[in-house]
N, C-alpha and C positions, 0 to 999 in steps of 0.2 A: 635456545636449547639445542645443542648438537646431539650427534648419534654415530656411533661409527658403523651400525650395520644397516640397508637397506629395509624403508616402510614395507609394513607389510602391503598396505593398498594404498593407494593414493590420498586416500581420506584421512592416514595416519602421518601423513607426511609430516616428521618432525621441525622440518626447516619451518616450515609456517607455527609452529608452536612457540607459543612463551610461557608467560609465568601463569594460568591455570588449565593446567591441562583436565582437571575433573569439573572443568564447568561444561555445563549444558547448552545447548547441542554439540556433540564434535561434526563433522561436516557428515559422518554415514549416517548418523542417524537425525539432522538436517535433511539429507535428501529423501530419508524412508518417511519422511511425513507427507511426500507431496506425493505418492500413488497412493495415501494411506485417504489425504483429502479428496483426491480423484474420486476412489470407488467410494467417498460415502454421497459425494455428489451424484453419482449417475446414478447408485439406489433412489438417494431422493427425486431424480428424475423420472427415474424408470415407477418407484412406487406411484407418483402421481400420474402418470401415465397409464398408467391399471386403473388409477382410481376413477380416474375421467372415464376408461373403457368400460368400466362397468357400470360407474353411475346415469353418464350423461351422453358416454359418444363421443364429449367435445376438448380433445384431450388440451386446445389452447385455452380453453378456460381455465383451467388451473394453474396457469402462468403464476397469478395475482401469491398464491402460497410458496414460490420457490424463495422470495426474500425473504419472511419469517421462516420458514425452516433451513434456511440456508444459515439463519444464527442459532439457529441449535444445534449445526454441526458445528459451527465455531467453536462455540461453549465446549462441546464434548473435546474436541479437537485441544482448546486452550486451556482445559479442565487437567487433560492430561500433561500437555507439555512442562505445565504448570507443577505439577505434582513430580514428573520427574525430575525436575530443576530444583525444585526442593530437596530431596535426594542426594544431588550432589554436593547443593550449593544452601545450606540451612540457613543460611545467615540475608537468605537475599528477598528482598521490596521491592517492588517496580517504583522506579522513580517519577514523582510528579513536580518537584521541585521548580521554581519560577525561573527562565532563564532571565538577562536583562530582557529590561524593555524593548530596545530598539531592536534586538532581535525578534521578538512578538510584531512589532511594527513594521520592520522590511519583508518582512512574509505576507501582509495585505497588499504591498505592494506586488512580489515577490510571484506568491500564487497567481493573481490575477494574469499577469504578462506572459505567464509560461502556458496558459490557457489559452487566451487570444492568440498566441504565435504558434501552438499546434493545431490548430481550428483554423485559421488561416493558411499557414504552407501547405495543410494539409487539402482544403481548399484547392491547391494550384494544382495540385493531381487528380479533382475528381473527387476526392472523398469524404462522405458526407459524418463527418466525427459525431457531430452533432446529433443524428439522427441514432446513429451508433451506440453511441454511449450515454445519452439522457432518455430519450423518448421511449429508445425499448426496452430500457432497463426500468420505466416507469410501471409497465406491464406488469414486473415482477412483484409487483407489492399491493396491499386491496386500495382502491378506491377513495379510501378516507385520510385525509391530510394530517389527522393527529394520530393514525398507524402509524404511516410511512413514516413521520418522522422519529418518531420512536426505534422504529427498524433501522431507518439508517441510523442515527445517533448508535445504537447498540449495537450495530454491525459496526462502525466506523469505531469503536472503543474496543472493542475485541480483536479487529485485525491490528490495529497500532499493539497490543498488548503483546498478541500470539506472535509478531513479526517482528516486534522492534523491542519488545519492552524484554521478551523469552528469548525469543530466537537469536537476535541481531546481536545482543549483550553476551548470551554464552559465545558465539562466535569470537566476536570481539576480544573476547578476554582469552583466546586458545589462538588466533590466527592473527596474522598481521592485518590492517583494517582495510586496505585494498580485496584483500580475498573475501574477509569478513562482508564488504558492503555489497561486492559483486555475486555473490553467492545467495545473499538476502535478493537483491533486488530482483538477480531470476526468477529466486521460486516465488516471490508475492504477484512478479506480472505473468508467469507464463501462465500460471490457474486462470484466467481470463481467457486464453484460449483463442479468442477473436485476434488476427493481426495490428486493427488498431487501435483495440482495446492495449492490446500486449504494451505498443509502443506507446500510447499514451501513457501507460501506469508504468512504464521501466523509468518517464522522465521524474516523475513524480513520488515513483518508491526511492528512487537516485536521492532525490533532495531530501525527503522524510529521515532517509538512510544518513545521510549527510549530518541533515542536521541534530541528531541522534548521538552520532560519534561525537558530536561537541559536548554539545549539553548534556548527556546521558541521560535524559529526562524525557517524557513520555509527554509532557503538556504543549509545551513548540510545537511538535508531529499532529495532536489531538485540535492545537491552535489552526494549524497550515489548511487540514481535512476540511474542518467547518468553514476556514475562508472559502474554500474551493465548491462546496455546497453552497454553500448562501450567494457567491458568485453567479455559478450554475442557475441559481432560481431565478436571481435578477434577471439575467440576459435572456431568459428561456421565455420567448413567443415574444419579445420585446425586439424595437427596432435594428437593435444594436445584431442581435442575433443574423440577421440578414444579410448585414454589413461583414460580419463576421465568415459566415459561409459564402460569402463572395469572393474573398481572398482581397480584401481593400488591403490595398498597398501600405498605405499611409497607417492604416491602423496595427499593421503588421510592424513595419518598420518602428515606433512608438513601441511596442510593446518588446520588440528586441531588444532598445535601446536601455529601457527601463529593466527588463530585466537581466540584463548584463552588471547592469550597475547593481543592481540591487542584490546577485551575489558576488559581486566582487565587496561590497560595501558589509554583507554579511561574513565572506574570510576574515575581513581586517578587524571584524567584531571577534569574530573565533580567534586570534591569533594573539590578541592581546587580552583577551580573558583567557586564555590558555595557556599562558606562558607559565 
């Protein structure tokens, strides 16, 4: 799509435009959801934080409620996007459709190795990922193991929807798929907030994002997630975890190896189902 007279904002910029330009989100209104997700976050912080001050004093008690209410802002958040998108775009399903097999199977591979190699190099610096990203996030959810999972499953189905299935698709279909994927992957890591939260979830939103653009299907992405949990459980207070936040060479090296191959072994998948 050309123009001969200058965007008005940079968000309109036509050169990155193709063939729908009334699909949902354009990038302004992509980016106004992520101060919109902010302040409903730090109300929910801030209201528990009152709530603690007045009932108990103990305002880290109430940790255990930020992951259940933290997906009721999803909902409301994906309730909306959702309705807007309809809006523009009446005709549109979030795709669940089957990609091939092998593509579901280079992702057990896939996910695992990309875990082990940021947990490791990350390792070489000092930084404890591990403690980072499971333990105190564990905090966030009550006590009982058939909650938690619950919360996660439904938080991990909602953000694939709001991010990949809404968000990522209208881009996609208005920008060329570089801006589309780079533009997704910011705002789903920088909401973490923590630096290696950020950088863990940029590599991870990257491939979700990735593998998205192929298959246009929601189920891969939802397949990758629960590899990467059930993963997580395995190794979590197990030997392997030790080895892990050691920065073992060898198990480093192994997991690079593997997962090199195991996306270049997935392009070559994308490239002749995509022809």
């Amino acid at each position: 799509m050309s123009s001969t007279s200058s965007p008005a904002t940079i968000f309109d910029d036509p050169v990155f435009e193709e063939q729908g330009p009334r699909a949902y989100p354009s990038l302004k209104h992509f980016w106004l959801l992520f101060p919109a997700i902010l302040v409903l976050f730090l109300i929910l912080i801030i209201s528990l934080g009152i709530y603690e001050g007045i009932s108990r004093g103990a305002v880290d008690s109430a940790n255990y409620l930020i992951g259940p209410l933290s997906i009721v802002v999803y909902v409301l958040i994906t309730a909306y996007a959702y309705s807007q998108k309809k809006k523009r775009e009446p005709a549109y399903v979030p795709s669940f459709r089957m990609p091939p097999i092998s593509v579901m199977l280079l992702l057990v591979a896939i996910i695992p190795a990309l875990t082990v190699s940021f947990i490791c190099i990350s390792a070489w610096f000092h930084v404890d990922v591990w403690d980072t990203l499971m333990h105190s996030q564990n905090s966030y959810y009550p006590d009982n193991i058939f909650v938690t999972t619950i919360c996660v499953t439904l938080f991990t189905f909602l953000d694939h929807v709001l991010n990949r299935g809404i968000l990522l698709d209208g881009l996609l279909k208005r920008y060329r798929p570089a801006v589309a994927i780079v533009n997704s992957v910011l705002f789903t890591s920088l909401l973490y907030m923590v630096p290696v939260a950020i950088c863990f979830y940029l590599l991870f939103n990257l491939l979700y994002s990735w593998v998205y653009y192929y298959t246009r299907s929601l189920l891969p992405c939802l397949w990758a997630s629960f590899v990467l949990i059930i993963f997580s459980y395995l190794i979590d207070n197990h030997h392997w975890q030790k080895l892990l936040d050691a920065g073992d060479m060898i198990a480093t090296s192994i997991a690079l190896v593997v997962l090199v191959m195991g996306v270049l072994l997935l392009q070559k998948i994308f490239n002749k189902t995509n022809k």
